[in-house]
N, C-alpha and C positions, 0 to 999 in steps of 0.2 A: 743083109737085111735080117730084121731077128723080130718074127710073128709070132701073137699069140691071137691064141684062138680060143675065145670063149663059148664051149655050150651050152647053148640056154633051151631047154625041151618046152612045147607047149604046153603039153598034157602031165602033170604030177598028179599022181593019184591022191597025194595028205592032202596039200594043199591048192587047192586050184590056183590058175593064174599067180603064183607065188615069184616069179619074177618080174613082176611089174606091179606086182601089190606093194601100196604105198607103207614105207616104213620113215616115219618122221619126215611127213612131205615130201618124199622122192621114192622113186619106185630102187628095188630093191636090187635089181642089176647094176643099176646105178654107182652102188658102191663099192661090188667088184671091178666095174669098169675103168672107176677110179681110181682106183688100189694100183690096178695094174699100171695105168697111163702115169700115176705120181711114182713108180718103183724105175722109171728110167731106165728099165729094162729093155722095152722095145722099141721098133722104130713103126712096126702097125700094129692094128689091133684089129679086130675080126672076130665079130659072134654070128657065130654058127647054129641057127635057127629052124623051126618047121612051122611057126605059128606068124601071122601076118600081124598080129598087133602086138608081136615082141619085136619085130621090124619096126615099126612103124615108133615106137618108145627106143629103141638105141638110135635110131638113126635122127631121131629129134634131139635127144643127149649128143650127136654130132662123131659119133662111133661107124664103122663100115658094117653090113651084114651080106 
């Protein structure tokens, strides 16, 4: 089996909430999450979080946290 694991922090100091801030209608994890799942590289995927509403955005995108 071949995991990756994305971290996604809640607290950035530049930019607040900067992973779920909307960048042309979709939030911004979005399209690493993407990136990853289209490179056929793995067989899961898993972001690795400490903030509840970065949960609650990948696992509506249909990603594991």
């Amino acid at each position: 089996m071949r995991l990756a694991v994305i971290p996604a922090r809640g607290g950035s100091k530049r930019i607040p909430r900067k992973n779920i801030a909307p960048f042309c209608g979709r939030p911004l994890i979005a399209y690493a999450l993407d990136a990853v799942a289209n490179s056929g590289m793995f067989d899961n995927i898993h972001v690795s979080t400490d903030a509840d509403e970065i949960c609650k955005v990948v696992e509506a995108l249909g990603y594991s946290v």
